[in-house]
C-alpha positions in Angstrom: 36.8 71.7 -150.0 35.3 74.8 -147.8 32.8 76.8 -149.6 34.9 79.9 -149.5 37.5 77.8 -151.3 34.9 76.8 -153.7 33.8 80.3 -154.4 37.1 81.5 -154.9 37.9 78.4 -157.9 35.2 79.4 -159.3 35.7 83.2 -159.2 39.5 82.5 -160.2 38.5 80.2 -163.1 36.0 83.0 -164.5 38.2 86.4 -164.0 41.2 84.7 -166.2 38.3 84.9 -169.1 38.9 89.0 -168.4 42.6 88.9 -169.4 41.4 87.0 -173.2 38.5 89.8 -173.6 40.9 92.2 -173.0 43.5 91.0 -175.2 46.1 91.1 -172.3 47.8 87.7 -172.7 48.9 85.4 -175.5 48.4 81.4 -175.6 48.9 80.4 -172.3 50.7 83.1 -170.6 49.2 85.2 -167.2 47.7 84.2 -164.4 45.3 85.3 -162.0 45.8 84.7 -158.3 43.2 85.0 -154.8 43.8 85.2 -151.0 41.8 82.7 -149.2 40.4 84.9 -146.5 41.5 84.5 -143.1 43.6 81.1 -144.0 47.6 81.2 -145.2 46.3 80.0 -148.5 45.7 81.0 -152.4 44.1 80.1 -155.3 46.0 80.3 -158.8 45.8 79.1 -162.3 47.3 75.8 -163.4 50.7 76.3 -165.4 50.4 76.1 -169.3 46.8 74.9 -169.5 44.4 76.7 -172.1 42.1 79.4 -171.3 39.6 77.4 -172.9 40.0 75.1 -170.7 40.1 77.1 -167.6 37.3 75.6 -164.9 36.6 75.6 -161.1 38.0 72.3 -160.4 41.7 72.6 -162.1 42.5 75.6 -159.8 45.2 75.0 -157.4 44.8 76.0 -154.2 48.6 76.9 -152.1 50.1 77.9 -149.0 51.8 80.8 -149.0 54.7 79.5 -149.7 54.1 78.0 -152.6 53.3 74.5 -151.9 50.2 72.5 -153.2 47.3 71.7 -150.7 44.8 71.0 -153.1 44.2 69.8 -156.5 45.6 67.9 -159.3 47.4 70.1 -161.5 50.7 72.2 -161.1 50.4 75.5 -160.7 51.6 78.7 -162.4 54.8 79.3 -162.2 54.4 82.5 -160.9 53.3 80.8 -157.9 56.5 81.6 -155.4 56.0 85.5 -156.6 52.4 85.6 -156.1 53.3 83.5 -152.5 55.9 86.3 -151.8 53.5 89.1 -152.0 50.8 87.5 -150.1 53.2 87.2 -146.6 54.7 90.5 -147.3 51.3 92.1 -147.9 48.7 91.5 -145.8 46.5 93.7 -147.3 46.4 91.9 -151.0 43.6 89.7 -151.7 44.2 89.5 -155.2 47.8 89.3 -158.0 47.3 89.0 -161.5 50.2 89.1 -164.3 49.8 89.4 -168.0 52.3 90.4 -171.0 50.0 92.9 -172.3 51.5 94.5 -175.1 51.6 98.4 -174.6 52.8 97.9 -170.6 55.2 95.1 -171.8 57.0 97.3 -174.2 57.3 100.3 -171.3 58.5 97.4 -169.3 61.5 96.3 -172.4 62.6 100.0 -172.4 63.0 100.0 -168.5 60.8 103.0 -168.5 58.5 104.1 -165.9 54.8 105.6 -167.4 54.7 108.9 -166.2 51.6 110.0 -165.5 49.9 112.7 -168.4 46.1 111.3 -168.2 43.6 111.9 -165.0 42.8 108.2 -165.5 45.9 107.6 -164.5 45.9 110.0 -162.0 42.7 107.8 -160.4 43.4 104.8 -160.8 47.0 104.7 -160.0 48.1 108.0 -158.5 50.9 109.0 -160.1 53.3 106.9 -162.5 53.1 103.5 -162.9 56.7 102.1 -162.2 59.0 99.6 -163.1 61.2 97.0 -160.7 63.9 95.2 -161.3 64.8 92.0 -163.5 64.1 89.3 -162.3 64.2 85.1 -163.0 61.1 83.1 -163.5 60.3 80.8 -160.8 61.9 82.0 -157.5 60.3 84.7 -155.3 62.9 87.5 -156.9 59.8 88.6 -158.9 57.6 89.1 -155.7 60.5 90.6 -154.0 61.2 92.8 -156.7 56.7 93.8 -156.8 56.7 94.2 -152.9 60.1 96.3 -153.0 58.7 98.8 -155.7 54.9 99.6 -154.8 56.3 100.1 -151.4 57.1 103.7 -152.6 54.2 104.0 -155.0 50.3 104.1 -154.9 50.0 102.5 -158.5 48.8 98.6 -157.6 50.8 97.9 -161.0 54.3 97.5 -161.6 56.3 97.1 -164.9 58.6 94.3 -164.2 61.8 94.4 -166.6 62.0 92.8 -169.7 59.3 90.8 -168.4 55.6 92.2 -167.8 53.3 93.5 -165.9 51.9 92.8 -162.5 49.4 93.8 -160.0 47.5 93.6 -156.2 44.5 94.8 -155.0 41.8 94.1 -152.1 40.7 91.3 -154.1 41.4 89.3 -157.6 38.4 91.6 -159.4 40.5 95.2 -158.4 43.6 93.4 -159.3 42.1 92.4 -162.5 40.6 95.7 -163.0 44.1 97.5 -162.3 46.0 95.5 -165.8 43.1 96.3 -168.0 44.0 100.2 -166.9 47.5 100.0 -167.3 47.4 98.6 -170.3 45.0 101.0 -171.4 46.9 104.1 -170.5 49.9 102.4 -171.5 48.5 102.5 -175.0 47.3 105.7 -174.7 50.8 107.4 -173.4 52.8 105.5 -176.3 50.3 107.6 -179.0 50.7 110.5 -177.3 54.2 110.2 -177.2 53.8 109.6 -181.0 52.6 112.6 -181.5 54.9 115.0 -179.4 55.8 115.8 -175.7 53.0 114.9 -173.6 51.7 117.6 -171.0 52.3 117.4 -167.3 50.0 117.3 -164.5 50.8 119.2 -161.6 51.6 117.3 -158.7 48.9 118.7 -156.2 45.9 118.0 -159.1 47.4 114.0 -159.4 46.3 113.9 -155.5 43.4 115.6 -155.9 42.4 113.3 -158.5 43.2 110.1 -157.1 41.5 111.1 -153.6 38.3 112.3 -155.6 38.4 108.6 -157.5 39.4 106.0 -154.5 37.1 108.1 -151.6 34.0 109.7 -153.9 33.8 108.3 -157.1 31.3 105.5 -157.7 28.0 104.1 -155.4 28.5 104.3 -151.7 26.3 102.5 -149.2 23.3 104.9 -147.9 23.6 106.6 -144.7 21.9 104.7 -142.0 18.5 106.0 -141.3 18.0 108.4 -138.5 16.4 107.1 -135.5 
C-alpha cells in the first residue's frame, strides 16, 4: 500500500465521523469517497458496515470504474456513481452522499432550493438543484450528478426521491458542502414556514459567491520583497 493511499484510508475512515456529528445519515446509509492523486483510483467506504466501525484498513480502494484493487470488503454501492463522476470530472477529488433530512425532503418534492440566504449565495452560488431519478447501483446516479452541476456552481445536487450528493477539490470541501446544504436546507424550509422568502438579486448572488471562494478566509502571505 503507497503512503498516499494510506493517508487517504485514514483520512476517508475519519471524515465519515463528520456525517454522524452532523446528524446527516441514519444507520448505515452515506458514504464518503477520495481521488487518489495522480492514479485512476479511489477510496470509499465499505457497504453496510457501522460507523462505529469505520477504520483505515476496511476502506476500499477502486478504479474508476468501479472495480476492487484493494482490500477485503465490498464497497458502497454508490461506488459506479462516485466512479462516474471521477472520469467525467477531472477536477473532483472528493464525492460524499448522505440522506440528510431537510435536503432529502427538497429532494422528495422535486424542488430545487432557491437561493434566499448569502450563505447560500457563498457557498453554492445560486440554487442548489435537483437531477433526475435515478436506480441504485448503476452509474445513472453519477450521470444524472455530472449532467446537472454542469450548469450550476452549487457542488451539491438534490437527487430525486433519493438524497443528496456532492464534489469538491477534495473529500474535506466535499464534506463541508452537505453539512451546508443541509443547513440552508433547514433554514429555507422555516422560512418558508413562515411566508414567502425574499429574493436576492442576481448581480449581489455573484458578488457574494466571488467575495467567499477568492477573499474570504487565510491566504498565503505575499512573498517577501527581494
Amino acid at each position: 500500500m503507497s503512503a498516499e493511499i494510506r493517508r487517504l484510508r485514514e483520512n476517508v475512515a475519519r471524515l465519515h465521523a463528520e456525517l454522524t456529528r452532523y446528524g446527516l445519515v441514519a444507520w448505515t446509509a452515506g458514504n464518503v469517497s477520495a481521488r487518489v492523486p495522480g492514479q485512476n483510483l479511489m477510496v470509499i467506504k465499505p457497504s453496510g458496515v457501522d460507523y462505529d466501525d469505520l477504520a483505515p484498513e476496511n476502506m476500499v480502494v477502486c478504479d474508476l470504474d468501479g472495480v476492487v484493487v484493494e482490500g477485503d470488503f465490498a464497497p458502497s454501492s454508490d461506488t459506479a456513481a462516485h466512479a462516474y463522476v471521477y472520469r467525467a470530472l477531472p477536477e473532483v477529488g472528493g464525492v460524499v452522499h448522505t440522506h440528510s433530512a431537510y435536503a432529502t425532503a427538497w429532494a422528495a418534492r422535486g424542488e430545487p432550493i432557491p437561493c434566499h440566504l448569502t450563505a447560500q449565495a457563498d457557498e453554492f452560488g445560486g440554487e442548489i438543484p435537483v437531477g433526475p431519478f435515478a436506480l441504485i447501483g448503476g452509474d445513472d446516479i453519477g450521470k444524472g450528478i455530472v449532467a446537472t452541476l454542469a450548469g450550476h456552481r452549487s457542488p451539491a445536487v438534490l437527487m430525486r426521491n433519493h438524497g443528496v450528493f456532492t464534489i469538491g477539490r477534495d473529500a474535506r470541501a466535499a464534506v463541508k458542502a452537505a453539512v451546508m446544504c443541509e443547513d440552508i436546507a433547514r433554514t429555507a424550509h422555516l422560512a418558508r414556514a413562515l411566508g414567502a422568502p425574499l429574493p436576492i438579486a442576481p448581480a449581489d448572488v455573484d458578488a457574494l459567491y466571488d467575495r467567499y471562494q477568492n477573499v474570504y478566509g487565510q491566504r498565503p502571505p505575499a512573498p517577501a520583497s527581494p
